[in-house]
C-alpha positions in Angstrom: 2.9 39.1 -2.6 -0.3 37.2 -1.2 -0.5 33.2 -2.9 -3.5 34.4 -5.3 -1.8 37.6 -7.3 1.6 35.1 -7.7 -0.3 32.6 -9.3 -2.2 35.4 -11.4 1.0 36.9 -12.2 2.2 33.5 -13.2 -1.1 33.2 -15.1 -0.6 36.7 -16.7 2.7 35.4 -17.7 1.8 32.1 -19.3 -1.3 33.9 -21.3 1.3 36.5 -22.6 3.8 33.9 -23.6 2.7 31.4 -26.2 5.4 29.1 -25.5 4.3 28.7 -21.9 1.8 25.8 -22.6 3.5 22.6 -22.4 2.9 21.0 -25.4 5.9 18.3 -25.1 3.9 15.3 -26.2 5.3 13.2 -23.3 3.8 11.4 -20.2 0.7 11.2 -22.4 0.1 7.6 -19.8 1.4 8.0 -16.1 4.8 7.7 -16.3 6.4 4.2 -14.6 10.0 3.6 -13.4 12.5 3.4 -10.3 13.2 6.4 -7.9 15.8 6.4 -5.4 14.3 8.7 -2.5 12.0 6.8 -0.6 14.4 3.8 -0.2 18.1 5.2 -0.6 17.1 9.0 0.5 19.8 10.5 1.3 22.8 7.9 2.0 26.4 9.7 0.8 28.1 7.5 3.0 30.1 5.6 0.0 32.9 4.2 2.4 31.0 2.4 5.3 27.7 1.6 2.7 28.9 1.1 -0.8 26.3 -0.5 -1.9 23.5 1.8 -0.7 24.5 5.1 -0.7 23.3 7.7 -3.7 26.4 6.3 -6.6 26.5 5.8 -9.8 27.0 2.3 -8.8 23.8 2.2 -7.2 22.4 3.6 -10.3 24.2 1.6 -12.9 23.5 -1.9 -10.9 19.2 -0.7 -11.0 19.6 0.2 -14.6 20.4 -3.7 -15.2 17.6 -5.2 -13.3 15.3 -2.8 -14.8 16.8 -3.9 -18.1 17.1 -7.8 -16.7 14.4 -8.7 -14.9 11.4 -8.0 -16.9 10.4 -4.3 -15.9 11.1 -2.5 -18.3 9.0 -4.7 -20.6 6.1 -3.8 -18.9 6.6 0.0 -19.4 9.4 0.6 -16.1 11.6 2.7 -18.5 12.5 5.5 -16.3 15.5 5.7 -13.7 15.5 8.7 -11.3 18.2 10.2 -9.5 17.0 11.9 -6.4 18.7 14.5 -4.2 22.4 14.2 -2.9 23.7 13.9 -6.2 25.6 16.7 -7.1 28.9 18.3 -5.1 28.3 20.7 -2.7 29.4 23.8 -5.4 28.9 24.8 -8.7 31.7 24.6 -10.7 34.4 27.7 -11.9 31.5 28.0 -14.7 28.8 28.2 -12.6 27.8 24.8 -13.9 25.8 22.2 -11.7 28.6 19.2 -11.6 27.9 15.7 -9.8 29.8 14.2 -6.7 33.4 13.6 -8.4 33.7 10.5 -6.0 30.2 9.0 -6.0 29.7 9.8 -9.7 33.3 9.3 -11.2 32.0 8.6 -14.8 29.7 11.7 -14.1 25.8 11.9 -16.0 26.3 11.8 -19.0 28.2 8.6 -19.1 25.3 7.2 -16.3 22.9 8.5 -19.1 24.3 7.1 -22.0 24.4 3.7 -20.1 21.2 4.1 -19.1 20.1 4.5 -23.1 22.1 1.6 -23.9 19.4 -0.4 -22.4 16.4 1.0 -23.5 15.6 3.2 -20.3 15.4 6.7 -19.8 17.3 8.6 -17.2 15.4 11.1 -14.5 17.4 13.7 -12.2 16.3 16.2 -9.5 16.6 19.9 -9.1 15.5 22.3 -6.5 14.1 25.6 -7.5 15.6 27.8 -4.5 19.0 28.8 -3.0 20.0 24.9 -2.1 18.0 21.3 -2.7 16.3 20.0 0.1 19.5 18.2 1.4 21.5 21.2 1.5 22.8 20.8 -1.9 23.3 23.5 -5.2 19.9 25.1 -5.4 18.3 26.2 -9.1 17.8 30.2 -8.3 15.9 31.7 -11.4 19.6 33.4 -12.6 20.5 29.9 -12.9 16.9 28.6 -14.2 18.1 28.8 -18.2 21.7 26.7 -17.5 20.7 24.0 -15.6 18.3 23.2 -18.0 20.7 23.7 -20.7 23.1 21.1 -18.4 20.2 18.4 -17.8 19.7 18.5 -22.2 23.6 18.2 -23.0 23.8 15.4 -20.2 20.9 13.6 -21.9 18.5 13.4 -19.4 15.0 12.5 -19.6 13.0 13.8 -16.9 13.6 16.4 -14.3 12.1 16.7 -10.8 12.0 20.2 -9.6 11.7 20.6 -5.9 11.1 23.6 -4.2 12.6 23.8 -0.6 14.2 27.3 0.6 12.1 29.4 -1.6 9.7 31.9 -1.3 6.0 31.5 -3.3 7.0 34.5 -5.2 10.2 32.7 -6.5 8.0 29.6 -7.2 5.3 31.3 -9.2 7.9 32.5 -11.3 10.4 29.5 -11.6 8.3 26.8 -12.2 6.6 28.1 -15.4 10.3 29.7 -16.6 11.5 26.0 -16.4 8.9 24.7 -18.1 9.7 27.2 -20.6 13.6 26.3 -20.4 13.4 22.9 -20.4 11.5 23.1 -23.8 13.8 25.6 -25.5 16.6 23.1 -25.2 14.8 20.7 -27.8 15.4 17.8 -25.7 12.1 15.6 -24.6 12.4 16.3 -20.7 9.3 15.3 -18.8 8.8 17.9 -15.8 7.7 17.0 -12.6 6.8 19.6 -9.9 6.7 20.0 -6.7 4.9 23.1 -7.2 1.8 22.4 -6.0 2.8 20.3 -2.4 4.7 23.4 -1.0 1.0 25.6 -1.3 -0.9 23.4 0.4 -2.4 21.3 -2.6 -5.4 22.9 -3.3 -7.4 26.2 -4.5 -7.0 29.0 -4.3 -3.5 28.9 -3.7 -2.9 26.2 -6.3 -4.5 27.0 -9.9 -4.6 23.6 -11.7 -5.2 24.9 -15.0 -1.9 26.9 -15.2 -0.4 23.6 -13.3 -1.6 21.5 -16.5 0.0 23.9 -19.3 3.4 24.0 -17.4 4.1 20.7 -15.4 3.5 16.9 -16.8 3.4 15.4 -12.9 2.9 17.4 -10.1 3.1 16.4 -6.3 0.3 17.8 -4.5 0.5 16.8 -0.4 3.2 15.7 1.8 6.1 12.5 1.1 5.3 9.0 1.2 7.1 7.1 4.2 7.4 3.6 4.4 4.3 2.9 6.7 0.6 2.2 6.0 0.1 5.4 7.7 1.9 6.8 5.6 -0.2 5.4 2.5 -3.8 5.6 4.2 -2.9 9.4 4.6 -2.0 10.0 1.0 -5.1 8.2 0.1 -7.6 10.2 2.4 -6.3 13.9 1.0 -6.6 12.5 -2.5 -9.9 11.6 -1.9 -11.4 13.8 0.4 -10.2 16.1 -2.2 -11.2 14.2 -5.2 -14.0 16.8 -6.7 -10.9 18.8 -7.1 -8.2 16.7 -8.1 -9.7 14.2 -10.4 -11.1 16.9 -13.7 -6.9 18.0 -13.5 -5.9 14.8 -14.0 -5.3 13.8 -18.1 -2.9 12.7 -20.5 0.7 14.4 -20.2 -0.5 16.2 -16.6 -1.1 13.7 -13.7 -1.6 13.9 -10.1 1.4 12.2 -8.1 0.6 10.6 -4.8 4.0 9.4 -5.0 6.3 6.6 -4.7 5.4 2.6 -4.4 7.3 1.6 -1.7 6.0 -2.1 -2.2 9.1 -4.4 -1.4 10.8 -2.3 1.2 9.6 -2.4 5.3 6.6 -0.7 6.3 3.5 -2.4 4.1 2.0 -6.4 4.8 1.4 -8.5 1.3 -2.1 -7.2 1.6 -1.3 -3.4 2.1 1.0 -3.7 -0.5 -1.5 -4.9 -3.0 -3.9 -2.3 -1.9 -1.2 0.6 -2.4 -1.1 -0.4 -6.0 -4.5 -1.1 -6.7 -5.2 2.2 -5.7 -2.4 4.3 -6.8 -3.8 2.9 -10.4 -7.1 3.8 -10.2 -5.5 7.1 -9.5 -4.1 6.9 -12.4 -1.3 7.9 -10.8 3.1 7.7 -12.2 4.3 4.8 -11.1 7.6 5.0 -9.7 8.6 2.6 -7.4 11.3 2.8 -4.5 12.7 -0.3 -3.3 15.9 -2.2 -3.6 15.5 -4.2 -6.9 18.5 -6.1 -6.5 16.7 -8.2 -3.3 13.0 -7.6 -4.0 10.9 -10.4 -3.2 9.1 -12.7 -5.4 5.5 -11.6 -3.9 6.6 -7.7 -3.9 7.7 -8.4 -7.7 4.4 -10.4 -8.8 2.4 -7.2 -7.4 4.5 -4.8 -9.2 4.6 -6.5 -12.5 0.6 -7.6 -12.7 0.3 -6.8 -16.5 -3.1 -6.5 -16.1 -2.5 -3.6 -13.3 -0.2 -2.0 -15.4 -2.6 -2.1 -18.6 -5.1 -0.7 -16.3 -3.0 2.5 -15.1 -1.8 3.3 -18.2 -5.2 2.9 -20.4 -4.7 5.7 -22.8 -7.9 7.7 -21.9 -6.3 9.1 -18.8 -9.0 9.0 -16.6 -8.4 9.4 -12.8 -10.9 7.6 -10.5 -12.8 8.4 -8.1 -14.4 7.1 -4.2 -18.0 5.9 -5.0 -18.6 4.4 -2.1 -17.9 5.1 2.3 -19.7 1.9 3.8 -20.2 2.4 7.8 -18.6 -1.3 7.6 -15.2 0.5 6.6 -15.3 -1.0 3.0 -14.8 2.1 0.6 -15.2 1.2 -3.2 -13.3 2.6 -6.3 -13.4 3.2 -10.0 -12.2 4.0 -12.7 -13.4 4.3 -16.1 -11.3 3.2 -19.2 -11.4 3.1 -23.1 -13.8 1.0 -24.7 -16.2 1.7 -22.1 -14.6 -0.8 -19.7 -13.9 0.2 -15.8 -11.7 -0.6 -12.7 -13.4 -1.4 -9.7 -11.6 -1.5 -6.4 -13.3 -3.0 -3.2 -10.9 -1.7 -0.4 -11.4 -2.6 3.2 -10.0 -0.5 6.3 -11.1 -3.0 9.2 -8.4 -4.8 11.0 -10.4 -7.5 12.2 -11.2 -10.8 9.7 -12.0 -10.9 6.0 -15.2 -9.1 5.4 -17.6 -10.5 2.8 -18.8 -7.0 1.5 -22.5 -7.6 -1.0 -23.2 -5.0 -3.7 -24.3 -4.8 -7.0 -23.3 -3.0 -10.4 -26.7 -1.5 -10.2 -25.9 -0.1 -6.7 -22.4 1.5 -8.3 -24.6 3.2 -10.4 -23.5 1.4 -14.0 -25.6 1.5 -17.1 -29.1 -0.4 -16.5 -29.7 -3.9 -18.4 -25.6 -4.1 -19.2 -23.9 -7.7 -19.2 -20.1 -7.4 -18.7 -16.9 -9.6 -18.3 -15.0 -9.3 -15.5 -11.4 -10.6 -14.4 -10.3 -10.2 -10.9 -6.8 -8.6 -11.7 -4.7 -10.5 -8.8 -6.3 -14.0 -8.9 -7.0 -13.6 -12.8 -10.8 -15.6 -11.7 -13.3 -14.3 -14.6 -16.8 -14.0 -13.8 -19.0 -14.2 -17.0 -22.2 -12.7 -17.4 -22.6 -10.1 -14.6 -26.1 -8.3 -15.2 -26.7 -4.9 -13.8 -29.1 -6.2 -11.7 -27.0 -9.1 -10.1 -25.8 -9.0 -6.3 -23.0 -10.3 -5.9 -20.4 -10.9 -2.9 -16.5 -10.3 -2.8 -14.3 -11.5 0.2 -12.1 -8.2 1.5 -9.0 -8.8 3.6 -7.8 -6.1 6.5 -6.4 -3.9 4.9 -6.7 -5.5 1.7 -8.3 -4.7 -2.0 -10.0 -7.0 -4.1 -10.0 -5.4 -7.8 -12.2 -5.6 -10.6 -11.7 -5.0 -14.3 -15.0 -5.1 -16.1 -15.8 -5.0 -19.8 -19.3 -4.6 -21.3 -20.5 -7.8 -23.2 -23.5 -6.0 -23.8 -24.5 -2.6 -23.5 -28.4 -1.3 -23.3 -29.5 -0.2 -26.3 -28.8 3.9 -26.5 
């Protein structure tokens, strides 16, 4: 079946079906939390690593710094199991089970732990005949169980995958466990892989039937730890902007992916820029990194209040590129509630600091405004700014500065 008549098969289906829209009332802001992939991927080895590989241990010991450390304060609530989690067979009932030696206590203990301290427990699935790592697949016979299983073990959230299967099995799966998931009564937020495995875009990927089944969605390729990595994700999202940003809205995001802020691959700069931008995206933020050992500066980026006010303003706007400068500075934003915006000024040279001159005029705000505006790492506010006013911002290499601007005065309408 060619890419087009699955999805309008799919469509067909979710039209028929009233049911089929997702109206879970979750992930209404980005969702926020800890996901083991990126840093912990797929590390069984419990003898010679312990303390790394995919455990409850692992996950019981992240649970308390999210609990400890001030995260979950600031909206980090949701722990994610990733791949490798379950043994390598159903059990005599058919039943997904996990590990028996990495997860003695098995998921529903981890989730009830997990509850304990206010946080909400995430798990993955893979809609095809094994998961990405060669573990128990979700086939659609099984589609209607494993939901079942991830409600009676009290999860919160469910990543559905979609390695070894076929588009056909996809267009079908992804929208039946949308429908699953919400027949078991249970708040699950579903995130989907859906859209990644077709490429991303139209015509093979139909956004508006993406929004009525799936809460987050991964769109292009996994993040790596490498500013390559990162500047990659960054280009397709917005090269593709026109595209991705109408689809983006409260309880149905775009996901660019993990932060991997704290692990190898990203400077203190790129590190800032990752989550500058990845906010103006509007995008879940679930970081991956070792929060037993993360440093002070990686913390401070992660837990800017401001930042995190900022991607989860309750309007749900994605942002957009405004501006390519031949100088390689590109510039950002992102409107918010109570007519206040995000401006990031993000520079690509690798050379010096760059002292980049603009105005709010030029970025095409309202004529004759007067606004407010905090830089969200230094906390400097600049009071004042008119429209009409140049003014200068100094850029590190690969390195954002970022603006949060409120109107002290708008033009009359």
């Amino acid at each position: 079946v060619p890419a087009g008549l699955a999805m309008a098969v799919a469509l067909a289906l979710a039209l028929a079906l009233p049911s089929a829209a997702l109206e879970n009332g979750l992930a209404r802001t980005p969702p926020m939390g800890w996901l083991a992939w990126e840093r912990f991927r797929c590390n069984v080895d419990c003898r010679a690593d312990p303390q790394n590989c995919i455990s409850e241990r692992l996950f019981f010991e992240m649970a308390d710094r999210l609990a400890e450390d001030g995260w979950r304060e600031l909206g980090y609530q949701y722990i994610n199991i990733d791949d490798c989690w379950s043994a390598k067979q159903r059990d005599a009932r058919g039943r997904l089970v996990p590990d028996p030696e990495r997860f003695p206590s098995g998921i529903k203990a981890l989730a009830d732990y997990v509850h304990a301290k206010g946080l909400k427990l995430g798990i993955y699935g893979d809609l095809g005949t094994h998961t990405c790592g060669g573990y128990p697949g979700t086939t659609l016979d099984y589609v209607n169980q494993d939901a079942q299983t991830f409600a009676e073990w009290g999860v919160d959230m469910l990543k559905l995958d979609g390695c070894y299967s076929s588009e056909e099995q996809q267009a079908k799966g992804y929208p039946e466990m949308a429908r699953a998931l919400n027949a078991t009564g249970r708040p699950i937020v579903y995130s989907c892989s859906w859209p990644a495995y077709q490429g991303g875009l139209p015509p093979k990927v139909n956004y508006t039937i993406l929004a009525e089944i799936c809460n987050l969605w991964r769109n292009y390729d996994d993040i790596q730890d490498s500013w390559d990595s990162v500047l990659s994700i960054v280009d397709w999202f917005f090269t593709n902007q026109d595209v991705l940003q109408p689809v983006a809205g409260p309880g149905h995001w775009n996901d660019p992916d993990m932060l991997i802020i704290g692990n190898f691959g990203l400077s203190y700069e790129q590190s800032r820029s990752q989550m500058a931008l990845w906010t103006v995206m509007a995008a879940p933020l679930l970081m991956s990194t070792d929060l037993r050992t993360i440093s002070p500066s990686a913390k401070e980026i992660l837990q800017n209040r401001l930042m995190i006010q900022i991607n989860q303003d309750p309007l749900g706007i994605q942002g957009r590129r405004i501006v390519k400068e031949k100088s390689h500075i590109e510039v950002f934003l992102r409107p918010l509630s109570q007519a206040a915006s995000a401006l990031v000024f993000f520079s690509r040279r690798t050379d010096m600091p760059f002292l980049y001159t603009t105005s709010l005029a030029k970025l095409h705000f309202p004529e004759d405004a007067v606004y407010k505006v905090q830089d969200v790492y230094s906390g400097k506010i600049i009071s004042g700014l008119k429209t009409g006013d140049n003014f200068s911002v100094v850029i590190n290499p690969s390195g954002v500065v970022m603006w949060y601007l409120r109107p002290t005065m708008l033009p009359v309408q």
